[in-house]
C-alpha positions in Angstrom: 80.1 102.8 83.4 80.4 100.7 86.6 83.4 99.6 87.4 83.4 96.1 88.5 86.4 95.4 90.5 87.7 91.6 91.4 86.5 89.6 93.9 88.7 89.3 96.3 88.9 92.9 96.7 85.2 92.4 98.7 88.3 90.4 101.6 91.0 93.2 102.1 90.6 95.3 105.3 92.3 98.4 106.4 93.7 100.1 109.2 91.5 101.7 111.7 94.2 104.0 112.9 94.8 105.3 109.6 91.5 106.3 109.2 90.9 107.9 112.5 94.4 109.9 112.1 92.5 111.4 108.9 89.8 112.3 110.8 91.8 113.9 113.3 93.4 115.6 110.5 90.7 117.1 109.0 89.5 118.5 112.7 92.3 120.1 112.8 92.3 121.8 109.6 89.4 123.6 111.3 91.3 124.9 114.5 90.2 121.9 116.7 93.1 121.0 119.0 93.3 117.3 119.1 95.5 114.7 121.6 97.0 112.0 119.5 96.9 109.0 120.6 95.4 106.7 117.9 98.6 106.0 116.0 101.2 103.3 116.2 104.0 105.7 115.6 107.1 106.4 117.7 107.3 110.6 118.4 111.2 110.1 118.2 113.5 111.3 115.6 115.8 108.9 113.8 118.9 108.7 116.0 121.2 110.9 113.6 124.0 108.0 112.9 121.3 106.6 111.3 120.3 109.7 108.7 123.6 110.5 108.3 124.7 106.6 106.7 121.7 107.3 104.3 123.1 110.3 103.5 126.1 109.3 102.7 124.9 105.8 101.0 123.0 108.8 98.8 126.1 110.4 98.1 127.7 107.4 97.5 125.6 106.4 94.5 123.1 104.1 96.9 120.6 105.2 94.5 120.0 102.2 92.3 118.1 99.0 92.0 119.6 96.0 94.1 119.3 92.3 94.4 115.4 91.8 94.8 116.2 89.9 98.8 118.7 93.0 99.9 122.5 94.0 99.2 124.6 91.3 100.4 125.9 93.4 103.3 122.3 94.4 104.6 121.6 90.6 104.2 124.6 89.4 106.5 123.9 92.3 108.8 120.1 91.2 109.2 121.1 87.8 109.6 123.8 88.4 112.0 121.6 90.8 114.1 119.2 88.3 114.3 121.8 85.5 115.2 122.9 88.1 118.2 119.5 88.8 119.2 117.4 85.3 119.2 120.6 83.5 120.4 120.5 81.1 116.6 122.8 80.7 113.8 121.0 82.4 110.8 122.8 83.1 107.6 122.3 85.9 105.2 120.8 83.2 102.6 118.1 83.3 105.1 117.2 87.0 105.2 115.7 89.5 103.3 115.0 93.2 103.2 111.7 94.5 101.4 109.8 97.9 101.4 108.0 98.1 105.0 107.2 94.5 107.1 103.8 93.8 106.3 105.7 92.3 103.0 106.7 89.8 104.7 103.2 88.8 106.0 102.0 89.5 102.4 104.8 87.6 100.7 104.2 84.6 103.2 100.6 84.2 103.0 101.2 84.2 98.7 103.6 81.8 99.0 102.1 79.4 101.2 98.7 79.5 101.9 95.8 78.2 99.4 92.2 79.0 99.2 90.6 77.4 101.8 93.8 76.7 103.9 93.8 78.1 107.3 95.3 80.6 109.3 95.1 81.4 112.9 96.0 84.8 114.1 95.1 87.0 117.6 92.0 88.3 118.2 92.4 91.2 119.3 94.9 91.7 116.8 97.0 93.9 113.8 94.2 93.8 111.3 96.2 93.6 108.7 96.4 89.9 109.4 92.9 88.5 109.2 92.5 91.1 105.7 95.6 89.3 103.9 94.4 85.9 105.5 91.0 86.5 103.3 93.1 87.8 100.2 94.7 85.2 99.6 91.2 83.2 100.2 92.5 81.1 103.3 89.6 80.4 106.0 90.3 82.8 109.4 91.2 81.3 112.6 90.7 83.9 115.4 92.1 82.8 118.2 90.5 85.0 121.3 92.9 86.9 123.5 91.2 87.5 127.0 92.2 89.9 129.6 91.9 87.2 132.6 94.3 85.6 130.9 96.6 88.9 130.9 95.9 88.7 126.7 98.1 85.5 126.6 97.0 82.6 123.9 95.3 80.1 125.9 97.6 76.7 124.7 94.0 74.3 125.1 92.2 76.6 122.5 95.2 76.7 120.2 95.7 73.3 120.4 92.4 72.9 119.2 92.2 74.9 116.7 95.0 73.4 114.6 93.8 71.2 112.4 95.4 69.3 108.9 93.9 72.3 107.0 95.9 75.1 109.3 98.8 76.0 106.6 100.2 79.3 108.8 99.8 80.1 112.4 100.7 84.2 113.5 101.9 85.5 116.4 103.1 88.7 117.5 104.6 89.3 120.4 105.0 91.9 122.0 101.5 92.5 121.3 99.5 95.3 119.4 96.8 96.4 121.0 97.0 94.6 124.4 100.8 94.9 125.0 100.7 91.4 126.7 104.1 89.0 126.3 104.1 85.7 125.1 105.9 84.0 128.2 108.6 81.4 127.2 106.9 78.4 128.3 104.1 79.8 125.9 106.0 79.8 123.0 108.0 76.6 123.4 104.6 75.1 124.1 103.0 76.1 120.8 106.4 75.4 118.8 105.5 71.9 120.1 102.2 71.3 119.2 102.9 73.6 115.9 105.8 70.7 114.9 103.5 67.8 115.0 101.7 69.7 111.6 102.3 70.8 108.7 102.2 74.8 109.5 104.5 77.3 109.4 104.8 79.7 111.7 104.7 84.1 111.0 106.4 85.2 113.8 105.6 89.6 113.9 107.9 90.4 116.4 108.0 94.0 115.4 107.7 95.1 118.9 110.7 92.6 120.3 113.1 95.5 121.4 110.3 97.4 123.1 109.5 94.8 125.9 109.7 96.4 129.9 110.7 93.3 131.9 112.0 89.6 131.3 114.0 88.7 127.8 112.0 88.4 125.0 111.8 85.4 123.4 111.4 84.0 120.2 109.6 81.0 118.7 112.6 80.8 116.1 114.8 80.1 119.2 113.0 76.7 119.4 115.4 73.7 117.9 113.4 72.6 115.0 111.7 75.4 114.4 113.8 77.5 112.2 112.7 75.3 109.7 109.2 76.4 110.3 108.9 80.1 111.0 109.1 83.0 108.9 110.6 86.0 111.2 109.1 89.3 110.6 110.8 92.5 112.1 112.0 96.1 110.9 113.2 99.6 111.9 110.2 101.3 112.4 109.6 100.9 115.8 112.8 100.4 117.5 114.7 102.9 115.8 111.7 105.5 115.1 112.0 104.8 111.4 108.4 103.8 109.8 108.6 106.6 106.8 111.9 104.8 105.7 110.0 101.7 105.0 112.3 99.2 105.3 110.7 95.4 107.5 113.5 92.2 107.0 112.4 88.8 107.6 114.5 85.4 108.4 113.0 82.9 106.9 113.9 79.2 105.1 115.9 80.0 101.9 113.7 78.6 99.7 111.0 80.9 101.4 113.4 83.5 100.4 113.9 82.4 96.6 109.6 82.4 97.0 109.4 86.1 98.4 112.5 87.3 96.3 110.5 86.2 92.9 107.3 88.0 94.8 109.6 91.4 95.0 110.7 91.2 91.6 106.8 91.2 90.7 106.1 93.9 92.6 108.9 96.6 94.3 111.9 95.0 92.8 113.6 95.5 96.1 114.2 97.7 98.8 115.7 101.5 98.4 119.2 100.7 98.2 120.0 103.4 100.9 117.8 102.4 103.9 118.9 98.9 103.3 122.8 100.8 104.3 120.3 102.9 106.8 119.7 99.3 108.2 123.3 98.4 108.5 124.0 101.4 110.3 121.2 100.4 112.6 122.0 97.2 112.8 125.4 97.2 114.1 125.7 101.0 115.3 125.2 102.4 119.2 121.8 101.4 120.4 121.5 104.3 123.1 118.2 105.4 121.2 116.9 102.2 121.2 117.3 102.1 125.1 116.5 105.8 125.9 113.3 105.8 123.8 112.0 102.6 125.9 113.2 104.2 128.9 110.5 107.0 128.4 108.0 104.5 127.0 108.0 103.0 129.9 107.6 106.6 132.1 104.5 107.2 129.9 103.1 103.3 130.6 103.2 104.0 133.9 101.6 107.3 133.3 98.9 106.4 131.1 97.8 103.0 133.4 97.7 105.4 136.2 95.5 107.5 134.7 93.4 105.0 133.3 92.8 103.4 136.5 91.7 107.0 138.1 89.2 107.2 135.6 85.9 106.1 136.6 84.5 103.1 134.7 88.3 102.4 133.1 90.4 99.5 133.9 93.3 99.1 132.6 96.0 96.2 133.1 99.9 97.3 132.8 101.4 96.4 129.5 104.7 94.4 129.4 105.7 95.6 125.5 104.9 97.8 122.5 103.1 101.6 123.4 99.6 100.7 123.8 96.8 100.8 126.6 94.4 98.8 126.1 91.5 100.2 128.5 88.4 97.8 129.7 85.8 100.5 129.1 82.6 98.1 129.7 81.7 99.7 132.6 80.6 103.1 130.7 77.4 102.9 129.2 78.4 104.1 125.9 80.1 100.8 123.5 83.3 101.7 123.1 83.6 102.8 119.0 80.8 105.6 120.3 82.7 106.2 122.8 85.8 106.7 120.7 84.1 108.8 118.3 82.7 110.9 121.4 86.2 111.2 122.7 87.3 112.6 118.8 84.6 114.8 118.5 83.8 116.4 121.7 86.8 116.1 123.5 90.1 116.1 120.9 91.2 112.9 121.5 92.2 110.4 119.5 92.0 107.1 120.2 90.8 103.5 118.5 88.1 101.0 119.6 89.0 97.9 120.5 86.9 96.3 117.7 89.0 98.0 115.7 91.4 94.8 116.2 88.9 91.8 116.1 85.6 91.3 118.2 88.0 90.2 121.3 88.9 93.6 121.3 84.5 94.8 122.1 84.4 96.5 125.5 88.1 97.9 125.0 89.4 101.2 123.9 93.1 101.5 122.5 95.8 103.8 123.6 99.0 104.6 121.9 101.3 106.7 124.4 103.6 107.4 121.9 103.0 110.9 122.6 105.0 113.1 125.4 104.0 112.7 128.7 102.1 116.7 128.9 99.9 115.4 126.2 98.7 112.3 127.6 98.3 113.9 130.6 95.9 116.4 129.2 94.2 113.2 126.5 93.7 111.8 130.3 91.9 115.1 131.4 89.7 115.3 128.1 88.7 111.1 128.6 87.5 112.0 132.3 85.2 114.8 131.3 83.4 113.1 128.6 83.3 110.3 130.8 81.8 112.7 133.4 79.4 113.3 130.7 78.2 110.6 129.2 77.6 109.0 133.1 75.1 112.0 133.8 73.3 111.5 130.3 72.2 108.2 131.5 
């Protein structure tokens, strides 16, 4: 028999890099030596005050169900972390803890948006976005991210896109794939025009700690817009935690009541002890935190560099995250060829830019969250099937 699965199964997307990491996998299996530089994983270890407060949470009995929004400590730790961090007075009513961060999006997008609402997201941009935007049967809103622009939202076309039909508007910032910054006047600017409608605001700012010059800044720091946006962060990238699986948001607290009714339906809540893992996080040394973006940024420079020596590549410097995003138009292979070229006959793993949205066609995605010998030699590997490709034409 057939199986005939529901409809709006025919919406929900996946993650390119997942997909190419199997790939690379099963290359490997066979003796192929591959470079990895397709996924959005930090290389670090967990910074060991971290393990060891799991450990002892374990010990400890940690190991039981907890309120469905977090233990009241990780609550008031999340909140107050977030207080420190976006310069706001958040309360623990206001956060909650759930298995990995894309719950939040998840969560939001259930609890707010209707079939046929709207939702404007990047383009290029985490896929995961535009696939829960057609779950939940809103209508997609790309809004194009362009590289004159240095992959910032152009404020006219946002404008314009909001409509009385847009119910939630995402950003994310700093950005994954193009590692651009939303510059303050950009985000104060689109609070503004975002206030004058009915939309709430998903504010991914997963990446906020890993950001190489200026302050980061958040759209819940605009007055009035606490209100109005749904803060999405976590552990994993930050503190080299994404097997712990363990994303907080700050949101509304009748958002919370929403998403905490959503948990009960579906994880019942987070492992009770990463939420003490978060605490320890939280409010512990941040060293790591500054260490690890230390070398990030070595390996930016490293990787741009050798991007740009790379004939037909262009790359622009990143200001956040651990990604490259590398013009590639000027090869005369399209770039998901290319990338699948680059697996095949030269070990290296990588993602094409469509792999984000059509704003990403023409681009080829980097993740130097590898040490700097290895993206030296994923540098060497690009060239020569460069070099190759050029003389086939």
């Amino acid at each position: 028999m057939k199986t005939e699965f529901a409809e709006r199964m025919n919406g929900l997307g996946t993650e390119t890099a997942f997909e190419v990491l199997a790939a690379a996998r099963r290359l490997e299996a066979k003796g192929r030596n591959i470079v990895h530089l397709e996924i959005g994983e930090p290389d670090f270890e967990t910074p060991v005050h971290i393990t060891e407060a799991a450990i002892r949470a374990l010990h400890d009995g940690y190991t039981h169900y907890t309120p469905a929004p977090g233990l009241p400590e990780a609550r008031f730790a999340v909140a107050d972390y977030v207080s420190r961090t976006r310069g706001i007075k958040a309360t623990p009513e206001q956060a909650i803890l759930v298995p990995g961060s894309k719950n939040i999006l998840l969560f939001a997008a259930l609890a707010l948006v209707n079939p046929g609402d709207e939702v404007i997201f990047p383009d290029p941009g985490y896929p995961i976005y535009e696939s829960v935007a057609r779950f939940v049967g809103a209508t997609p809103r790309p809004i194009r991210l362009r590289e004159e622009n240095d992959f910032r939202i152009d404020l006219d076309e946002f404008r314009a896109l909001l409509s009385p039909r847009t119910r939630l508007v995402i950003l994310n910032s700093p950005h994954n794939p193009c590692g651009s910054i939303l510059e303050r006047e950009d985000v104060e600017a689109i609070a503004q025009a975002v206030l004058k409608t009915d939309a709430y605001v998903l504010s991914d700012e997963i990446y906020s700690r890993i950001q190489y010059q200026g302050t980061h800044y958040s759209i819940l720091s605009v007055p009035g817009m606490q209100e109005r946006t749904i803060l999405m962060d976590g552990l994993s990238k930050a503190y080299a935690m994404t097997g712990w699986r363990l994303g907080f948001g700050v949101m509304p607290p009748e958002l919370v009541e929403k998403m905490s009714k959503l948990m009960i339906n579906s994880s019942s809540c987070a492992a009770a002890f990463t939420q003490m893992a978060t605490i320890a996080a939280l409010t512990g040394p941040q060293n790591s935190v500054t260490e690890m973006v230390a070398e990030f940024r070595a390996r930016r420079d490293l990787i741009v560099r050798e991007l740009n020596q790379t004939h037909g590549v262009s790359c622009r410097m990143p200001r956040g995250a651990f990604y490259a995003f590398a013009n590639v138009t000027a090869i005369h292979e399209e770039a998901k060829h290319l990338s699948t070229r680059l697996l095949e006959e030269g070990g290296v793993a990588c993602l094409p830019g469509t792999a984000f949205g059509e704003g990403g066609r023409g681009f080829l995605r980097f993740s130097y969250a590898n040490n700097q010998e290895k993206i030296l030699e994923g540098m060497r590997r690009l060239r020569e099937v460069v070099a190759r490709v050029e003389l086939a034409v």
